[in-house]
C-alpha positions as CSV (number, residue, x, y, z in Angstrom):
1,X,121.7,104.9,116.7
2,X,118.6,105.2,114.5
3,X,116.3,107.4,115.0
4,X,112.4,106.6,114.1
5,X,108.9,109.0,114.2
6,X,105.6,108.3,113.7
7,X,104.3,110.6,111.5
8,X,101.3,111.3,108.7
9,X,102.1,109.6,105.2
10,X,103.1,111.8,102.7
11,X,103.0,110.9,98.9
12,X,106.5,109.4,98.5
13,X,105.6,107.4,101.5
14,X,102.4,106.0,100.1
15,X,104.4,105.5,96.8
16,X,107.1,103.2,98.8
17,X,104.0,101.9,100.4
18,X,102.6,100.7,97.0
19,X,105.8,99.4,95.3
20,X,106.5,97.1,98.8
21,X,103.0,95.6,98.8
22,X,103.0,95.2,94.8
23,X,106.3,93.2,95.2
24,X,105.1,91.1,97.9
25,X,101.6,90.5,96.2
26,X,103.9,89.2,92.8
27,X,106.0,86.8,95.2
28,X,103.1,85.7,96.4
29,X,103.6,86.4,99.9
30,X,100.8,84.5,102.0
31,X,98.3,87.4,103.6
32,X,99.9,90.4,101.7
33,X,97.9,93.4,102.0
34,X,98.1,93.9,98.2
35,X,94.0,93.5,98.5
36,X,93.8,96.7,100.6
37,X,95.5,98.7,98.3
38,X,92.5,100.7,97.9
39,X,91.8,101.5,101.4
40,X,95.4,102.8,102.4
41,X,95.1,105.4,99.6
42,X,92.2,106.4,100.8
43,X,93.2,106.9,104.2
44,X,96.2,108.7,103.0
45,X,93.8,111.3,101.4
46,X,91.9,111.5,104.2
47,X,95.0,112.5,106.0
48,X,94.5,109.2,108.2
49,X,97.1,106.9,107.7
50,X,100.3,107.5,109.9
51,X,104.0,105.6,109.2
52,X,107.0,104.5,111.3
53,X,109.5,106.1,109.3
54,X,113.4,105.9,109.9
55,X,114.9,109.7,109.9
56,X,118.4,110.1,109.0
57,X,120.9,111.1,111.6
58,X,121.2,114.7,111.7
59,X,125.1,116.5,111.9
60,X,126.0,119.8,111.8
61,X,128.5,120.7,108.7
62,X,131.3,123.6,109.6
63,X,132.6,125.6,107.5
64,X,135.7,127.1,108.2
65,X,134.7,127.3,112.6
66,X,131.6,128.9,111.2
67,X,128.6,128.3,109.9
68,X,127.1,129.1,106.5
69,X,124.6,131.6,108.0
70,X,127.6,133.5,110.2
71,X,130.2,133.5,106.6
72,X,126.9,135.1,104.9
73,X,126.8,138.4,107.4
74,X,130.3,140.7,107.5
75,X,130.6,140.5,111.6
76,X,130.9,137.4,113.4
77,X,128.2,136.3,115.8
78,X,127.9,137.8,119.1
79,X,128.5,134.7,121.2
80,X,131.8,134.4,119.4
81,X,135.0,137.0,119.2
């Protein structure tokens, strides 16, 4: 199951952004929005351009039956014996 959120554009987003409308602008892709380049940074700086973005699924690693943090302190947690 993916999992997607809309979210502000950061940097590496505007990057990936740039590089996708570049490529379609040098295929010449009929109404790219290579021409509008401009205006998408812009509203990036302004902190007004948002993304879809596709976040990763998220597991928990064990270590051992415990978890990093609980191997880091000498007693176990108190939910646990």
């Amino acid at each position: 199951m993916n999992n997607y959120s809309i979210r502000h554009a950061t940097l590496a987003d505007l990057a990936d952004i740039r590089s996708w409308l570049k490529q379609e602008h040098e295929e010449g892709v009929e109404g790219c929005f290579w021409a509008n380049i401009s205006g998408i940074e812009h509203a990036q700086e302004g902190g007004a351009l948002t993304v879809l973005a596709l976040q990763p699924k998220f597991s928990f690693r064990r270590f051992g039956g415990r978890s990093r943090a609980a191997r880091r302190v000498k007693f176990p947690p108190a939910n646990r014996s």
